[in-house]
C-alpha positions as CSV (number, residue, x, y, z in Angstrom):
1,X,112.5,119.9,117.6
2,X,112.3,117.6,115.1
3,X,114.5,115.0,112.9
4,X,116.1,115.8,109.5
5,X,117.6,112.8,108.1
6,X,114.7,110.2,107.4
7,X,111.0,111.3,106.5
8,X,111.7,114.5,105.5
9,X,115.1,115.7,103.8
10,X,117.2,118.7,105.3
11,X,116.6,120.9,102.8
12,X,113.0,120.7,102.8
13,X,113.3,121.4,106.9
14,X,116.2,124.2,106.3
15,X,113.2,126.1,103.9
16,X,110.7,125.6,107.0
17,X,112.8,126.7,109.3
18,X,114.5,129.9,108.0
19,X,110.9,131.1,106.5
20,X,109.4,130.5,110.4
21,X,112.9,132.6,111.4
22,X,112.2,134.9,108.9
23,X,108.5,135.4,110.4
24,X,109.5,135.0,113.8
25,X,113.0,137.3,114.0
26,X,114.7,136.7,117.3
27,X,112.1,134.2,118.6
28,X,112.5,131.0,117.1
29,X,115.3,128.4,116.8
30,X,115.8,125.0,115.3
31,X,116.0,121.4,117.2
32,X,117.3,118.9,115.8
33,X,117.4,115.1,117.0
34,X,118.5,111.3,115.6
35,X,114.9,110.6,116.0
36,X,112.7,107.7,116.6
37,X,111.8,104.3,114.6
38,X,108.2,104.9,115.5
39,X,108.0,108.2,113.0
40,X,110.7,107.5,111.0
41,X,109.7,104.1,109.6
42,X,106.9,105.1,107.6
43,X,108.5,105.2,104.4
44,X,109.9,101.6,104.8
45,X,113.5,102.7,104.6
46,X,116.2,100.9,107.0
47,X,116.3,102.2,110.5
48,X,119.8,103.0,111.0
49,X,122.0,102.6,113.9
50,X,122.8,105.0,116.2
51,X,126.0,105.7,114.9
52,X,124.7,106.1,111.1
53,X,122.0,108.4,112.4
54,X,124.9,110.3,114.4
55,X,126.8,110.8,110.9
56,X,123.6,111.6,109.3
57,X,122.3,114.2,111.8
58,X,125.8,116.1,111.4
59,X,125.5,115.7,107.3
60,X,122.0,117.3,107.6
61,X,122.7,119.9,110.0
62,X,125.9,120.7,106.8
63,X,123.2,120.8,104.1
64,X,120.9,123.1,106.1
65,X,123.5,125.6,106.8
66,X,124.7,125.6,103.7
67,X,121.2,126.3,102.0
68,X,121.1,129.5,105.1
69,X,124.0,130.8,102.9
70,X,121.6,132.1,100.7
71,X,122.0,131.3,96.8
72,X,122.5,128.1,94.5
73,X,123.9,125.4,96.5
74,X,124.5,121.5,95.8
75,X,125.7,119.0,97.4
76,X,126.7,115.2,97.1
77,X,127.1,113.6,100.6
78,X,126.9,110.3,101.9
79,X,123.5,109.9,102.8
80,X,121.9,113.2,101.1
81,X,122.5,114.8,97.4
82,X,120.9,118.5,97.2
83,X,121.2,119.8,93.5
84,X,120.7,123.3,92.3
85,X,118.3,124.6,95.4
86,X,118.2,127.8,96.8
87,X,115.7,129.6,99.5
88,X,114.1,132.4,98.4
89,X,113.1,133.9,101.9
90,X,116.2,134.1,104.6
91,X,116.0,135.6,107.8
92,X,118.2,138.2,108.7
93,X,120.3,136.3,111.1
94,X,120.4,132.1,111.0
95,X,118.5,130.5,113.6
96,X,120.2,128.7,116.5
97,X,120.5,125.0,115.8
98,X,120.2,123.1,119.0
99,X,120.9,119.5,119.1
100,X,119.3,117.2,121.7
101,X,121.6,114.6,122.7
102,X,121.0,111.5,125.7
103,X,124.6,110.1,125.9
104,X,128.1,111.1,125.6
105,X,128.5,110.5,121.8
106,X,125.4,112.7,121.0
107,X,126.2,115.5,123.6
108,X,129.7,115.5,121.8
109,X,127.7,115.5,118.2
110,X,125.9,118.6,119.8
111,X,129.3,120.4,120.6
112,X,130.9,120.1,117.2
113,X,127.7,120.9,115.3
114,X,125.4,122.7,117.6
115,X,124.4,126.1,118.7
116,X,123.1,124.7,121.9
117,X,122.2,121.7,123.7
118,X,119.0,119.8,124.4
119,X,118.2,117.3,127.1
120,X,115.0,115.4,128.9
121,X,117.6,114.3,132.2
122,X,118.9,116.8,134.3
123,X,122.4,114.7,134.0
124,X,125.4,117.3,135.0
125,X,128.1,114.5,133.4
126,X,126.3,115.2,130.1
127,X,127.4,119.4,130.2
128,X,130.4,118.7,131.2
129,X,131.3,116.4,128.1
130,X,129.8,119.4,126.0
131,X,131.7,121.7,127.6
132,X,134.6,119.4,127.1
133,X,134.0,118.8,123.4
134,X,134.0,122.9,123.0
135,X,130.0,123.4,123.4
136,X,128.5,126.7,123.6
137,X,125.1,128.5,123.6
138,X,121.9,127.6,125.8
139,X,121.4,124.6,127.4
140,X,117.4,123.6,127.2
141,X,116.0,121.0,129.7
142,X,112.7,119.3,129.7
143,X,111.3,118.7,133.3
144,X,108.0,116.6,132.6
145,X,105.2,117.0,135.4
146,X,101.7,116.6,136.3
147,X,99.7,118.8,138.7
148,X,96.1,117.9,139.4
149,X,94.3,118.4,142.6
150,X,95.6,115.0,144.4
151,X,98.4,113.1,144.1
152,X,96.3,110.7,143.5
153,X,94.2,112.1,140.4
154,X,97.8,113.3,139.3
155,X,99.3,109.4,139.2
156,X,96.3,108.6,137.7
157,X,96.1,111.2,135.0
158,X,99.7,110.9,134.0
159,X,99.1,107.0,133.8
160,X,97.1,107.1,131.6
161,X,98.3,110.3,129.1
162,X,102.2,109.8,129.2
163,X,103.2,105.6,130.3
164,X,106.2,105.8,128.2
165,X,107.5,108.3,130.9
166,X,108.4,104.7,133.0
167,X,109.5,103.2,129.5
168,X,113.2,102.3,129.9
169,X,116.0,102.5,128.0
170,X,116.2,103.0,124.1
171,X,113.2,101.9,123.8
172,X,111.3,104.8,122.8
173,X,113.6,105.4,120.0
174,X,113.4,101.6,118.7
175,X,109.8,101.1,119.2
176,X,108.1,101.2,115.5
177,X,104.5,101.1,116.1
178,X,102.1,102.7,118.8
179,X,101.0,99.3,119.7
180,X,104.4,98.2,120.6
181,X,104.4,101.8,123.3
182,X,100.8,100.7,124.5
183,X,102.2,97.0,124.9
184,X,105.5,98.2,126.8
185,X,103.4,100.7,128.8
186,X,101.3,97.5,130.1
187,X,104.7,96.9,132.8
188,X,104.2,100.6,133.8
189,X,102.6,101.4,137.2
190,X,101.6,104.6,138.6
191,X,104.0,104.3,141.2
192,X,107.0,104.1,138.8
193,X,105.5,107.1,137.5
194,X,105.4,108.6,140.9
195,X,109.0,108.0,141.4
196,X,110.2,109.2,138.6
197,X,108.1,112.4,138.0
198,X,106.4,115.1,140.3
199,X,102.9,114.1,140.4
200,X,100.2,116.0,142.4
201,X,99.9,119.6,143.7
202,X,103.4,119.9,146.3
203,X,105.4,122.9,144.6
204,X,108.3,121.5,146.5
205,X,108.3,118.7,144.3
206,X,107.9,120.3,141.3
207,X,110.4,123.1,142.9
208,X,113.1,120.1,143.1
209,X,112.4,118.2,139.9
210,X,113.5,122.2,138.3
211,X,116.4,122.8,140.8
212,X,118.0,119.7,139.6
213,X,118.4,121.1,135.9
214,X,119.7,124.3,137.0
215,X,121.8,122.4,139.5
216,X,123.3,120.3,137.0
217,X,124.4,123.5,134.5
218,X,120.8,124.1,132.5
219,X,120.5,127.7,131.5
220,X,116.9,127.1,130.2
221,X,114.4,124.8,132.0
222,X,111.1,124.5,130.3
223,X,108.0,122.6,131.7
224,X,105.6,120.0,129.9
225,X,102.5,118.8,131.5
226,X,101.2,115.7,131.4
227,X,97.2,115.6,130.7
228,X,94.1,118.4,129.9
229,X,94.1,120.4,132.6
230,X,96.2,122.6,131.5
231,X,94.6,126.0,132.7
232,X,95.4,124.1,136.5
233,X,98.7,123.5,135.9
234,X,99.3,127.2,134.3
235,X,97.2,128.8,137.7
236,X,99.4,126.6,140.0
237,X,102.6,127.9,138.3
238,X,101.8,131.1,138.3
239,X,100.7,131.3,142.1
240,X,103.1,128.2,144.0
241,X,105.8,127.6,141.5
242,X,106.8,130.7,139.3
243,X,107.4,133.3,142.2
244,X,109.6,130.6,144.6
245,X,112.1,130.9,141.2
């Protein structure tokens, strides 16, 4: 996953992408997103709004497929101008693009320019306006957890790796500096944390937090892990989690 219309151009990430597809046949495909201020900014261009990074996400996502074509291609857009390029090395088949979206003009973006949609909420309103808007392909949720041996050692560990987890709103695309996270995280408490993430070592809960994606119309559900211990979390899946599925 990653965002092609600020830092780095579309053409530069449609040559990464196809020579990773190209490596990788049948195994890999391509997230995109609008982004966040806090990578974005650091060549001291404008941060657009969401709308301008909506049109610029769907000019991108043109340039890159155009580029998948295979020979010479240019092209003069609103926001990007390619001229002359071509990539060398091309899979045999494009990779899936699949567009992460939060809200109803995104997931509707993600329809008419998407092979697939991407989500961090397991919100079932969101599928149905990409169903609506003519959406197809996999539907890839992110259920964020963390196991430790206690609930308690699991608030606390999550805490203090992953705070923004209980920072609301847009904020986490707006925010520009890592300061400005740490200084929002300070109104963060482990019991927000606890209420809005499985925390600890109850498989029910983690069971539940999963069950709500594929309630809501998920196809995919993938798992991220908040902290070190990641050899825990894998053993408890495997043995409390994994086999209830």
């Amino acid at each position: 996953m990653t965002c092609p219309i600020g830092r780095i151009h579309p053409a530069v990430l449609a040559q990464a992408a196809a020579t990773a597809a190209a490596m990788m046949p049948g195994r890999f495909f391509f997230g995109v997103g609008t982004g966040e201020n806090l990578n974005e900014h650091i060549l001291g261009q404008r941060w657009p709004s969401v709308g301008e990074r909506h049109d610029m996400l769907e000019e991108a996502v043109e340039v890159i497929r155009l580029l998948w074509l295979g020979g010479n291609h240019s092209h003069r857009g609103r926001h990007f101008r390619v001229v002359n390029a071509r990539i060398y090395t091309l899979p045999d088949e494009p990779p899936p693009i699949i567009v992460a979206a939060s809200g109803p003009e995104s997931t509707q973006l993600a329809a008419r320019i998407g092979d697939g949609f991407w989500s961090t909420a397991p919100k079932r309103e969101l599928l149905d306006t990409f169903v609506a808007a003519g959406g197809t392909g996999p539907r890839y949720g992110q259920v964020t957890v963390c196991w430790a041996d206690s609930e308690e050692e699991a608030r606390k560990t999550a805490h203090h790796w992953w705070p923004n987890a209980g920072v609301p709103g847009e904020l986490s695309q707006e925010l520009p500096l890592p300061r400005h996270f740490e200084q929002a995280a300070e109104l963060v408490t482990p019991d927000v944390l606890a209420e809005k993430l499985p925390l600890g070592p109850d498989a029910e809960r983690h069971l539940d937090a999963i069950r709500k994606y594929v309630d809501a119309g998920f196809d995919h559900v993938y798992v991220h892990q908040i902290g070190p211990d990641q050899e825990g979390f894998f053993r408890f899946y495997e043995r409390e989690v994994l086999p209830k599925l």
